[in-house]
ZADO-1210 file (C-alpha; in nm, 4 decimals, padded with zeros to 6 digits):
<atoms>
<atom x="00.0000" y="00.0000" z="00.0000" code="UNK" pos="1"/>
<atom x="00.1328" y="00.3818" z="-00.1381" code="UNK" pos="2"/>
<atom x="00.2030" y="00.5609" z="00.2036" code="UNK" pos="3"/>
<atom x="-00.0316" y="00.8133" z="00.0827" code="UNK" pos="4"/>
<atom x="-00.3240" y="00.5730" z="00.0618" code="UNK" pos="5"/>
<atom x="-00.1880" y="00.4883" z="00.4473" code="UNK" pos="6"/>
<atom x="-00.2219" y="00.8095" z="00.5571" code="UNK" pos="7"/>
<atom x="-00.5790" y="00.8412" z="00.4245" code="UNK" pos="8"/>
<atom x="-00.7004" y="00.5040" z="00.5604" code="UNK" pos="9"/>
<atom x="-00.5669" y="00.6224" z="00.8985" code="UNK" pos="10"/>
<atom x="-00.7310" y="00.9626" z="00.9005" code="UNK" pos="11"/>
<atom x="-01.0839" y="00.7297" z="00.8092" code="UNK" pos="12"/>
<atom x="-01.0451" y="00.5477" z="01.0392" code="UNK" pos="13"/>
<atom x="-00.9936" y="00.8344" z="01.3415" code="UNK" pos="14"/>
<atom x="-01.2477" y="01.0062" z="01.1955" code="UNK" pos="15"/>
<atom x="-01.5234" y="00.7515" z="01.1063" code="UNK" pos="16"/>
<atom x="-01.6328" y="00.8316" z="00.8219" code="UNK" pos="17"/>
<atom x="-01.6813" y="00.5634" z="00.5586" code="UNK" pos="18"/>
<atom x="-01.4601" y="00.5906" z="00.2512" code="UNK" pos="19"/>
<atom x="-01.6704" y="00.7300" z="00.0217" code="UNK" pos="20"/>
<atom x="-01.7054" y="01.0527" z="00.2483" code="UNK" pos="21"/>
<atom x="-01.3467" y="01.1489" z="00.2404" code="UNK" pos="22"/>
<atom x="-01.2862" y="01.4526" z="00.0693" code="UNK" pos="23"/>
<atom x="-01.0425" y="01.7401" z="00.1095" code="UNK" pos="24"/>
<atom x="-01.2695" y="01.9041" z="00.3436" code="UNK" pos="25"/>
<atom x="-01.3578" y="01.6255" z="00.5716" code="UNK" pos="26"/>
<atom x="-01.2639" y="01.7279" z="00.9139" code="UNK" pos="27"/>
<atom x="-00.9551" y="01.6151" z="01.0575" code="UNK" pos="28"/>
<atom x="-00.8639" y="01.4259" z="01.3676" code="UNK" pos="29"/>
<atom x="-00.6783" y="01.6166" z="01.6258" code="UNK" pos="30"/>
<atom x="-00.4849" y="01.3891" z="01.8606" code="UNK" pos="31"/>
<atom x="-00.7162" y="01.1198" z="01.7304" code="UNK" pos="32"/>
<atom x="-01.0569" y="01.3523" z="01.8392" code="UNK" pos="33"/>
<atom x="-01.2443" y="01.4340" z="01.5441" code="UNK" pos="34"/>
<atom x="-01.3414" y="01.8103" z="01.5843" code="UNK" pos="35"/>
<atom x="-01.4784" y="02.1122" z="01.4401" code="UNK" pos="36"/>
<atom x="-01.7783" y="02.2346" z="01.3132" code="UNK" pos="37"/>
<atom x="-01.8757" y="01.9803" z="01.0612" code="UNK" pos="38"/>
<atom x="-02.1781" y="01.7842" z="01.1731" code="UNK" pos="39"/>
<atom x="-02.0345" y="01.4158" z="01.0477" code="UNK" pos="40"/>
<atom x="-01.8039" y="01.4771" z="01.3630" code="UNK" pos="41"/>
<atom x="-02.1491" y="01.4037" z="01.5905" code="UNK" pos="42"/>
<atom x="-02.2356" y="01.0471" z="01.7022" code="UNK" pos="43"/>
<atom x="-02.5920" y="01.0477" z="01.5955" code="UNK" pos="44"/>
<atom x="-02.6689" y="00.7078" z="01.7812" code="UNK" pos="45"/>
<atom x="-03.0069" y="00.7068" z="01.9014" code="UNK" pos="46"/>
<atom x="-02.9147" y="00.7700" z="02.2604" code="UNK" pos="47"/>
<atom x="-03.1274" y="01.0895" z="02.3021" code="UNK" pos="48"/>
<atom x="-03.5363" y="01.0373" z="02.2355" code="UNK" pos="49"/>
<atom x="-03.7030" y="01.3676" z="02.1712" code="UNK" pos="50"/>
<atom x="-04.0154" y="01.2065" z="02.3121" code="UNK" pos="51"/>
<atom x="-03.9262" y="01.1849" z="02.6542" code="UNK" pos="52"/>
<atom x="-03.8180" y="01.5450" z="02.6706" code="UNK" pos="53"/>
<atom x="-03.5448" y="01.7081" z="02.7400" code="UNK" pos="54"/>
<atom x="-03.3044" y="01.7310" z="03.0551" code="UNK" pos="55"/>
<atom x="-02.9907" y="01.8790" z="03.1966" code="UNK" pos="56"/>
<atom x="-02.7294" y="01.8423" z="03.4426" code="UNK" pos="57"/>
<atom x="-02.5719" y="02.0864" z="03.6192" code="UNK" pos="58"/>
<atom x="-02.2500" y="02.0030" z="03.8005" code="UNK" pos="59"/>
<atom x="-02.0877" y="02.2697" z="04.0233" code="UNK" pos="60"/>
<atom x="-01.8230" y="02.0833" z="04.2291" code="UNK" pos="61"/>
<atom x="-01.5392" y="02.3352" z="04.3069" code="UNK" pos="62"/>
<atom x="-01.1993" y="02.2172" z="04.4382" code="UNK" pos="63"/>
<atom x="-01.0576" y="02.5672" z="04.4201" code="UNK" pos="64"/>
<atom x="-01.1535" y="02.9009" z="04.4722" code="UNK" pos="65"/>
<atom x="-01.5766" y="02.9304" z="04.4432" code="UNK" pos="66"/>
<atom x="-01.7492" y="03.2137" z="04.2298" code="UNK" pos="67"/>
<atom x="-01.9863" y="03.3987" z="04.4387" code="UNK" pos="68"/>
<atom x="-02.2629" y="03.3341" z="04.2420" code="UNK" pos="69"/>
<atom x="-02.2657" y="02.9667" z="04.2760" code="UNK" pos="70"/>
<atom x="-02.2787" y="03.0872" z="04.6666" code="UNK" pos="71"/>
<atom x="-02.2921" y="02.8184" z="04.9618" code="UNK" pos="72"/>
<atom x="-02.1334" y="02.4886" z="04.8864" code="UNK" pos="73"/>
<atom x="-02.4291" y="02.2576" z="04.8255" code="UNK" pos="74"/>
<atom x="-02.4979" y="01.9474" z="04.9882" code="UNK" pos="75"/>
<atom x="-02.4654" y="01.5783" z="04.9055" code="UNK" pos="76"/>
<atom x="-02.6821" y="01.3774" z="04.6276" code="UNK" pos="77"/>
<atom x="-02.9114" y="01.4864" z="04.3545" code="UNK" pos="78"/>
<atom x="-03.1026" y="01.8477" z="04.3824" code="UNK" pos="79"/>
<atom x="-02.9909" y="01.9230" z="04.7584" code="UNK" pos="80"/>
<atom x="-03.1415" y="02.2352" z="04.9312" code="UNK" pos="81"/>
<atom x="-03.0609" y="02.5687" z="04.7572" code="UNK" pos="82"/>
<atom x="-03.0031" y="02.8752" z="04.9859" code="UNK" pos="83"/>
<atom x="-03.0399" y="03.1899" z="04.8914" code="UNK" pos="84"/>
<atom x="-02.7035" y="03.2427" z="04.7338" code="UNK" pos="85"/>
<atom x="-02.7186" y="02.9866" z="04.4820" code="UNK" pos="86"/>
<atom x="-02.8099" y="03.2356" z="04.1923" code="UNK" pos="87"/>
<atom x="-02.6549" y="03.0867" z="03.9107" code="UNK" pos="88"/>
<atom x="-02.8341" y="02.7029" z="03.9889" code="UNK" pos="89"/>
<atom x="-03.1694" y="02.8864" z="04.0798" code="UNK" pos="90"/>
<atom x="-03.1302" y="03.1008" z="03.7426" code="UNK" pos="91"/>
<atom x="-03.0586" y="02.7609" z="03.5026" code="UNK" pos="92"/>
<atom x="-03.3677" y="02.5944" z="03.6841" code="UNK" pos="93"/>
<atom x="-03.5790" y="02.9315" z="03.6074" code="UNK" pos="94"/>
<atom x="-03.4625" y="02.8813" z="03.2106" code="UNK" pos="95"/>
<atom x="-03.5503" y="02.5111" z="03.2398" code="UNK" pos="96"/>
<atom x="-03.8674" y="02.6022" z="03.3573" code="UNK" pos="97"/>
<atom x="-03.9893" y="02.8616" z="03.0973" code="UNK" pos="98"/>
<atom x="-03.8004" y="02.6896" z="02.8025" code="UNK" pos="99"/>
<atom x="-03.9259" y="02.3461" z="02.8359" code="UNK" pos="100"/>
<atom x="-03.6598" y="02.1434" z="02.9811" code="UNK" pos="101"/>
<atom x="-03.6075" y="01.9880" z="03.3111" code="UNK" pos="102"/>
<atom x="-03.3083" y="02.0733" z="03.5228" code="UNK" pos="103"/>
<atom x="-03.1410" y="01.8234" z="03.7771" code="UNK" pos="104"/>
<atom x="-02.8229" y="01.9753" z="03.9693" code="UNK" pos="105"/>
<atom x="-02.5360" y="01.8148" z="04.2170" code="UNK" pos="106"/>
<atom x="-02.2067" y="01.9002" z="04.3382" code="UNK" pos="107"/>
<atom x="-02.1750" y="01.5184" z="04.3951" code="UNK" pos="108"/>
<atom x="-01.9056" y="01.3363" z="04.1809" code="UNK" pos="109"/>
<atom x="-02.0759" y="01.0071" z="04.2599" code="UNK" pos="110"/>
<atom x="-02.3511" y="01.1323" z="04.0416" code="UNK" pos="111"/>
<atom x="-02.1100" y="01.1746" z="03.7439" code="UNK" pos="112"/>
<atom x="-01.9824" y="00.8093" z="03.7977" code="UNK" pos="113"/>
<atom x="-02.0892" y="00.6439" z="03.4985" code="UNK" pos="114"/>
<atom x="-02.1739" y="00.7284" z="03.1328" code="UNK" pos="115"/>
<atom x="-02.4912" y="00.4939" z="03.1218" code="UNK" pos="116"/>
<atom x="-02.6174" y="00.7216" z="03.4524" code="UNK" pos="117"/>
<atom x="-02.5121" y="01.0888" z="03.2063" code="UNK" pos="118"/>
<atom x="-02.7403" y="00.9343" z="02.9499" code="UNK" pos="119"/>
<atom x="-03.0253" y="01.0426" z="03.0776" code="UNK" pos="120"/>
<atom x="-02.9408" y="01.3937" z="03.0356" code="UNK" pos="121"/>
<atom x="-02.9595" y="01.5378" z="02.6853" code="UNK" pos="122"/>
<atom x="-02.6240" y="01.8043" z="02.7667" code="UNK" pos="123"/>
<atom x="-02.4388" y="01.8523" z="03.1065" code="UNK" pos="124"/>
<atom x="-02.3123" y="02.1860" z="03.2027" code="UNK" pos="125"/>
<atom x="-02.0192" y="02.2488" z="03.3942" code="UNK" pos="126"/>
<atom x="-02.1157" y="02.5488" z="03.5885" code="UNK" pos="127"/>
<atom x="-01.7874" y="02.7485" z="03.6961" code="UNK" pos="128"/>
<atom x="-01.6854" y="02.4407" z="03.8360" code="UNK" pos="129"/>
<atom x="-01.3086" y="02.4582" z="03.9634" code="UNK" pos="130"/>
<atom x="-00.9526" y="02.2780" z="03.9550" code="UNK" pos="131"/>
<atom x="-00.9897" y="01.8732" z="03.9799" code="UNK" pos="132"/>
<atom x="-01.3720" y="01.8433" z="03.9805" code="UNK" pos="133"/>
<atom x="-01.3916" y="01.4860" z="03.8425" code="UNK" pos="134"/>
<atom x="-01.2115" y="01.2089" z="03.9733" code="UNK" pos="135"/>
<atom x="-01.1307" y="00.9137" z="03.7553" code="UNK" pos="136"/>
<atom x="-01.4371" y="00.7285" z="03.7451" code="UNK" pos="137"/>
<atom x="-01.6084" y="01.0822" z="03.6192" code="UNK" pos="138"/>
<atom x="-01.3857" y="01.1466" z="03.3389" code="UNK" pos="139"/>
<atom x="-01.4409" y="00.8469" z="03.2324" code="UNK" pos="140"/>
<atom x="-01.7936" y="00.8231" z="03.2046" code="UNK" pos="141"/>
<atom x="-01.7938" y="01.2124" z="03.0654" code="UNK" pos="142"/>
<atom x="-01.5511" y="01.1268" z="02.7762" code="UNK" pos="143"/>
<atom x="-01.7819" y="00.7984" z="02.6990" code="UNK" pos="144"/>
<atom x="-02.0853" y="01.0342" z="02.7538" code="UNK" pos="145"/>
<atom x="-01.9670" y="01.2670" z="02.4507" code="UNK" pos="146"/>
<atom x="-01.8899" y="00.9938" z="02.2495" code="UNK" pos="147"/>
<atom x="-02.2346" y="00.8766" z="02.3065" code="UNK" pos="148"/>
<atom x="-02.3934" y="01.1742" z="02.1463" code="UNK" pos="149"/>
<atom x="-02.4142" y="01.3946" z="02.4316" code="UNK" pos="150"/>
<atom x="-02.3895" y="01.7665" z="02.4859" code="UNK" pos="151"/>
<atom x="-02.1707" y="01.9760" z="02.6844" code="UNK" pos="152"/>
<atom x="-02.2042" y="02.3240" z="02.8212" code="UNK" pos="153"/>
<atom x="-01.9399" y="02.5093" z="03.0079" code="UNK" pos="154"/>
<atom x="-01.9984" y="02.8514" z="03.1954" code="UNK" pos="155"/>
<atom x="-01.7134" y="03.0769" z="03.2945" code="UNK" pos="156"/>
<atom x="-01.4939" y="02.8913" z="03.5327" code="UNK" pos="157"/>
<atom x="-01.5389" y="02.5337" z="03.3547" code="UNK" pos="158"/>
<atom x="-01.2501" y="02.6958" z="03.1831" code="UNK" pos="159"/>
<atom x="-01.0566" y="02.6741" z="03.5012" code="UNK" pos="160"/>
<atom x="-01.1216" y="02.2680" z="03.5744" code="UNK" pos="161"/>
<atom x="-00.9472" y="01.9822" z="03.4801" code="UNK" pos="162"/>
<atom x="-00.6149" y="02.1515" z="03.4331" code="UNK" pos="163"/>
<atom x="-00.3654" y="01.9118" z="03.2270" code="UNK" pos="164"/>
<atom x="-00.6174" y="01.6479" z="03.1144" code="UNK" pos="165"/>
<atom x="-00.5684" y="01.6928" z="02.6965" code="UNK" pos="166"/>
<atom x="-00.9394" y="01.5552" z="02.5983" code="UNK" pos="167"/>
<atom x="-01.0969" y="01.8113" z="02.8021" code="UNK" pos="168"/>
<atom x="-00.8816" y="02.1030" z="02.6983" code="UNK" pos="169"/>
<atom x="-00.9989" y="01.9518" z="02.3412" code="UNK" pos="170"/>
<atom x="-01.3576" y="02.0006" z="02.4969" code="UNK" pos="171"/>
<atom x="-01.3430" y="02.3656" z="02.5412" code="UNK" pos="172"/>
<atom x="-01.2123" y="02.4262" z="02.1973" code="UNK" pos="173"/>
<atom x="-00.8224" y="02.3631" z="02.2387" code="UNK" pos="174"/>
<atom x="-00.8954" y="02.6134" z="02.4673" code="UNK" pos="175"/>
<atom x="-00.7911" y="02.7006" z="02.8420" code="UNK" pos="176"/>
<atom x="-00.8294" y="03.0074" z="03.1065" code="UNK" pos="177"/>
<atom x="-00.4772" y="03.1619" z="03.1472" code="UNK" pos="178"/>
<atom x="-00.5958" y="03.4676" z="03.3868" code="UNK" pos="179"/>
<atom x="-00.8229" y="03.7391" z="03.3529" code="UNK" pos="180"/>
<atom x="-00.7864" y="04.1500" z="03.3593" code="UNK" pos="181"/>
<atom x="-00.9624" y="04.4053" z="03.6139" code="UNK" pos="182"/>
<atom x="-01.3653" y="04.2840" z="03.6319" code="UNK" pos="183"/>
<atom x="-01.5067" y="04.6038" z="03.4082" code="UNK" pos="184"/>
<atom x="-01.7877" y="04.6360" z="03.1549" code="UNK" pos="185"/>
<atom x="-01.7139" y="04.6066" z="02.8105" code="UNK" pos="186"/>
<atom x="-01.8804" y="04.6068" z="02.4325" code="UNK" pos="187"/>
<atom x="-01.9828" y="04.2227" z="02.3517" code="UNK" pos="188"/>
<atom x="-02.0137" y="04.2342" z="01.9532" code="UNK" pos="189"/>
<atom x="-02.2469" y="03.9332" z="01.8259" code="UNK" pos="190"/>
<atom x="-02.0017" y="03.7518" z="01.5790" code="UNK" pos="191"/>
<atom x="-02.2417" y="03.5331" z="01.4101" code="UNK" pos="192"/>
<atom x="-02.6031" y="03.5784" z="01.4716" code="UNK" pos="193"/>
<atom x="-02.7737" y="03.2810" z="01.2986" code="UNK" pos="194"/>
<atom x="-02.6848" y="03.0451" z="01.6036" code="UNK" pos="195"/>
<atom x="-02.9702" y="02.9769" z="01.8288" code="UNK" pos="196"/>
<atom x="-02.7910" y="03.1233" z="02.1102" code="UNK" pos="197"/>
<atom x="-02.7115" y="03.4645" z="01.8978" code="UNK" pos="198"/>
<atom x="-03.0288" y="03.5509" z="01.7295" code="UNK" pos="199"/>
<atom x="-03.2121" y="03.7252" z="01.9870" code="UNK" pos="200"/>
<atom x="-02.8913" y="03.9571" z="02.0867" code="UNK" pos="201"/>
<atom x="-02.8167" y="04.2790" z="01.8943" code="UNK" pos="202"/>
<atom x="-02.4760" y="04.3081" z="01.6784" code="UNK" pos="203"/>
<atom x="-02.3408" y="04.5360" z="02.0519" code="UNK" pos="204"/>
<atom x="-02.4496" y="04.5285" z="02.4102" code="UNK" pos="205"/>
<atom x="-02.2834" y="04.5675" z="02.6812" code="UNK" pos="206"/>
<atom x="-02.1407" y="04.3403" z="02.9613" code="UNK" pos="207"/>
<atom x="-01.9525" y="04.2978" z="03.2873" code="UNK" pos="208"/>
<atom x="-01.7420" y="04.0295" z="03.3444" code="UNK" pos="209"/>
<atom x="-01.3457" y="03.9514" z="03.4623" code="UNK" pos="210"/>
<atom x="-01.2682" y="03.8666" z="03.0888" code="UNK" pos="211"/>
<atom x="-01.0455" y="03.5364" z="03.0953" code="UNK" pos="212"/>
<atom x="-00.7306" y="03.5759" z="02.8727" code="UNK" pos="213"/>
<atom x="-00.6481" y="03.2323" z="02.7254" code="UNK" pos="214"/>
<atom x="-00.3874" y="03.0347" z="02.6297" code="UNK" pos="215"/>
<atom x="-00.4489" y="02.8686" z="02.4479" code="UNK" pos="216"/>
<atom x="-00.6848" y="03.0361" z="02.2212" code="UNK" pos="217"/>
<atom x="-00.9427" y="02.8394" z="02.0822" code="UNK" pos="218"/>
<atom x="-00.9187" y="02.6722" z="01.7099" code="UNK" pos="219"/>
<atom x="-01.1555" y="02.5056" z="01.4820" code="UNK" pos="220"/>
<atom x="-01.4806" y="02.6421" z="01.6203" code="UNK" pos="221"/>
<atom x="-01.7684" y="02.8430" z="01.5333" code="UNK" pos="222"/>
<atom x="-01.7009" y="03.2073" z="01.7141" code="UNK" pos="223"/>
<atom x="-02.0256" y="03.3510" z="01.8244" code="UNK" pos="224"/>
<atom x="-01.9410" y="03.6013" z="02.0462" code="UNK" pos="225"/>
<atom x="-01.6203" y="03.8743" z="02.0854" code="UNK" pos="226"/>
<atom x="-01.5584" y="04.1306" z="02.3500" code="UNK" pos="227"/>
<atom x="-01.4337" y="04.4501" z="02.2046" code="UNK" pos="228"/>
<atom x="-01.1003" y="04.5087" z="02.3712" code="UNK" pos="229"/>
<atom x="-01.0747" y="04.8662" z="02.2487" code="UNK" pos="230"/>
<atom x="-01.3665" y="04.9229" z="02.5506" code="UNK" pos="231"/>
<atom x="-01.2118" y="04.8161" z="02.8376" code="UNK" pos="232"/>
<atom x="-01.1192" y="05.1042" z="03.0405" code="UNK" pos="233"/>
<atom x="-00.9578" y="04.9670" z="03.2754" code="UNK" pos="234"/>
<atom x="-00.7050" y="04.7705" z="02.9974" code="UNK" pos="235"/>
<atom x="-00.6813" y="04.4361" z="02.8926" code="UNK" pos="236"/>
<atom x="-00.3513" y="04.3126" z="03.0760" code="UNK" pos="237"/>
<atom x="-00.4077" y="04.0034" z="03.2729" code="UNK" pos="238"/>
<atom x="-00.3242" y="03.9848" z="03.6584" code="UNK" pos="239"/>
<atom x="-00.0357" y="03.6981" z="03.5166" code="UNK" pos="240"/>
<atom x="00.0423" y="03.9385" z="03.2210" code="UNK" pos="241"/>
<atom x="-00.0904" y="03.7971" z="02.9563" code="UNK" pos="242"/>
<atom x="-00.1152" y="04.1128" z="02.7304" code="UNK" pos="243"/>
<atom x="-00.4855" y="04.0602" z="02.5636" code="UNK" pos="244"/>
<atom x="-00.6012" y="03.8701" z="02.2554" code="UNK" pos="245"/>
<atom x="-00.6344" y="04.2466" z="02.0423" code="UNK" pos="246"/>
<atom x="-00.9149" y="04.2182" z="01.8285" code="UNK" pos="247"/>
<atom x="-00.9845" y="03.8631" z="01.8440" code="UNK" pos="248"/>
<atom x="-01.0762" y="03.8050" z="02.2226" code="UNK" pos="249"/>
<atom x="-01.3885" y="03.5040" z="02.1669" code="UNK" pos="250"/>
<atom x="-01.6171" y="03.5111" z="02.4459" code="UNK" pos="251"/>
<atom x="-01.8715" y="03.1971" z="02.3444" code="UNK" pos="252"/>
<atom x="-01.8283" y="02.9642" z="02.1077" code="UNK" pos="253"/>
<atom x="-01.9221" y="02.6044" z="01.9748" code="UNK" pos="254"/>
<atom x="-01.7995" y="02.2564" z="01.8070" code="UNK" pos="255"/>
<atom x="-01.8736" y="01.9341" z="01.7802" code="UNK" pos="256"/>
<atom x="-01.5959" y="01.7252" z="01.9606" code="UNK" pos="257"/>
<atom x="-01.5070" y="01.3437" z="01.9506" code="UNK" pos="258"/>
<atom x="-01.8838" y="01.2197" z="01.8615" code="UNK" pos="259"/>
<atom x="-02.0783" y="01.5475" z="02.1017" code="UNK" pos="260"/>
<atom x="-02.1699" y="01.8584" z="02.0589" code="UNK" pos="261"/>
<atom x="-02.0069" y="02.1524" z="02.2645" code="UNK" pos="262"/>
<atom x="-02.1227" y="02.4698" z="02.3371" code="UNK" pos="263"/>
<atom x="-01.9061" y="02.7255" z="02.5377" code="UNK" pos="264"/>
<atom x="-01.9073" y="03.0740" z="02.7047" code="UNK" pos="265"/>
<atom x="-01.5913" y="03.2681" z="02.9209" code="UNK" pos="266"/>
<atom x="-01.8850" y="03.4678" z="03.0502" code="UNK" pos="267"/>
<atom x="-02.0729" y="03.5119" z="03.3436" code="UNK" pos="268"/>
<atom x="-01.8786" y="03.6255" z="03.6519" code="UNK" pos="269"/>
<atom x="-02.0484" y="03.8489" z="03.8537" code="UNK" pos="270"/>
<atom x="-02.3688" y="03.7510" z="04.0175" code="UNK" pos="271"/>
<atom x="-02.5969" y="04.0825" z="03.8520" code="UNK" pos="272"/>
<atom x="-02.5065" y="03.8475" z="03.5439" code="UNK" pos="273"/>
<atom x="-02.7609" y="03.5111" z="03.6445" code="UNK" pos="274"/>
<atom x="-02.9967" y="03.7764" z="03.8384" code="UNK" pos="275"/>
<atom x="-03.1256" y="03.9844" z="03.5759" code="UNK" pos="276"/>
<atom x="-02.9356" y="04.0291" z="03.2663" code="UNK" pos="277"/>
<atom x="-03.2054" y="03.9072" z="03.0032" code="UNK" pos="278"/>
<atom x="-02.9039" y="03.9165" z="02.7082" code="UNK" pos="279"/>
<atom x="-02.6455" y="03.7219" z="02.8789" code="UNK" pos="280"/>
<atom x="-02.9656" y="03.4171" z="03.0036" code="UNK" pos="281"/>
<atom x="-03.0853" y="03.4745" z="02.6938" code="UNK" pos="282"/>
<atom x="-02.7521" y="03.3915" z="02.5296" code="UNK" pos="283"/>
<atom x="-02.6974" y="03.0690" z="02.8128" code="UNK" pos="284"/>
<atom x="-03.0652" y="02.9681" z="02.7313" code="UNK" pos="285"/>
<atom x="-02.9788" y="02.9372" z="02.3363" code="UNK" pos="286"/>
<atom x="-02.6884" y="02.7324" z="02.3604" code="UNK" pos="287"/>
<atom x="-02.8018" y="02.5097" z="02.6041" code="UNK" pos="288"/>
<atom x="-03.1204" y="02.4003" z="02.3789" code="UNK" pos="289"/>
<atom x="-02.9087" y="02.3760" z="02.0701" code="UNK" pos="290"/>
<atom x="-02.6035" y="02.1629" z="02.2796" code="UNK" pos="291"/>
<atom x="-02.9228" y="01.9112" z="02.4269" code="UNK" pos="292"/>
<atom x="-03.0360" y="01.8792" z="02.0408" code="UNK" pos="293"/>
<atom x="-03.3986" y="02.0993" z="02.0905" code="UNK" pos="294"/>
<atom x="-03.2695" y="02.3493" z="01.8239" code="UNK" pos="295"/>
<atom x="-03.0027" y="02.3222" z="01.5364" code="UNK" pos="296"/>
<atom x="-02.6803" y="02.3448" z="01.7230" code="UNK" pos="297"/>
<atom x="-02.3705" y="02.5516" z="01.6035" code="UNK" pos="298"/>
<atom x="-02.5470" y="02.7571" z="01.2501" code="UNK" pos="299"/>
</atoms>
């Protein structure tokens, strides 16, 4: 065999995608993860019946520094007692609520511990969760989860879990948080508004978040949303140094990674953000239907 016709055969294979597919714009394996934002990298396997609804998991285990609005660390188990602090779970169980999806919550790894058990939910969203959330049973079953078919969401600090783990890095976009500049509002421009989580916002609006610098920088994704750096008054220098990203700073984003679909946001710091900011739920709303599979996902 020609070692060209080697090198396709192994790029089918990582891929899977059957042979008469392959063109030269068939998405390409990355460390043996197909990625991207061609659709034939989703595992459409029957795993997810629109019939019986639509759920979500929300996982907010920190093992680091906590984000005030995920407020009092919550108790053992499945959908423990919320206090009054717990804005950002009370605000994704408000969305669930008016958008037709149910909402189950836990800051439990136990509940994470195997894929069949994830399969129930149509997407689970990591939730500013922080450092080593997952332990090794809960990688696993997240990796075979996506694999499966299933969606991922990750809000602000998911961006700041599972530090040196490759496949999750890959999850985020080949993405990672690096550090962030002074907490300040800022212009977000809408970078592609035909994406169910973009076509209610306007082309500007304004926002107030800690603005993660990244490193690094995500590739091979659908770019949704930007901050303008030219806006931020208070300067775009990271408390580690990083200098900015200029005029391509991506705030939300979305792929499909290694058979799932992945939507992504940097956003949502401060508490006013999951309390009353209509664009930024709005936004969170969007791309949690499309990553579960109730609207098209990444247009």
């Amino acid at each position: 065999m020609r070692p060209s016709t080697l090198v396709t055969a192994a790029l089918l294979l990582a891929v899977g995608l059957p042979a008469s597919a392959a063109t030269s714009d068939d998405p390409a394996p990355a460390g043996g993860v197909c990625r991207g934002t061609d659709a034939r990298c989703y595992h459409d396997w029957g795993n997810f019946d629109p019939a019986k609804g639509y759920r979500l998991l929300v996982y907010t285990r920190t093992a680091g520094p906590r984000h005030a609005h995920l407020g009092t660390v919550l108790g053992p188990g499945l959908n423990p007692p919320l206090n009054d602090d717990n804005v950002a779970v009370k605000a994704v169980l408000k969305l669930g609520q008016d958008n037709g999806f149910a909402v189950d919550y836990t800051e439990d790894v136990t509940q994470l511990a195997s894929a069949q058990s994830l399969l129930k939910y149509n997407a689970v969203m990591f939730l500013s969760t922080t450092r080593d959330a997952l332990d090794d049973a809960a990688q696993t079953a997240l990796r075979q989860y996506v694999r499966a078919g299933g969606g991922f969401v990750g809000v602000h600090n998911a961006f700041g879990t599972e530090y040196n783990w490759p496949w999750y890095e890959g999850l985020l976009g080949e993405a990672n948080f690096y550090d962030h500049g002074p907490d300040q509002p800022a212009t977000v421009r809408t970078v592609d508004r035909r994406d169910a989580s973009t076509q209610g916002l306007p082309p500007a609006w304004t926002f107030s978040d800690e603005w993660y610098n990244l490193v690094p920088a995500p590739t091979r994704v659908r770019v949704l949303a930007q901050v303008d750096e030219s806006t931020m008054l208070k300067g775009t220098r990271g408390n580690l140094g990083h200098p900015g990203h200029g005029r391509d700073h991506p705030v939300s984003w979305c792929q499909y990674y290694d058979g799932g679909r992945s939507w992504v946001t940097t956003l949502g710091h401060e508490v006013q953000a999951w309390t009353g900011d209509q664009r930024f739920l709005g936004h969170l709303t969007g791309g949690v239907k499309s990553a579960m599979g109730m609207t098209p996902f990444c247009r």
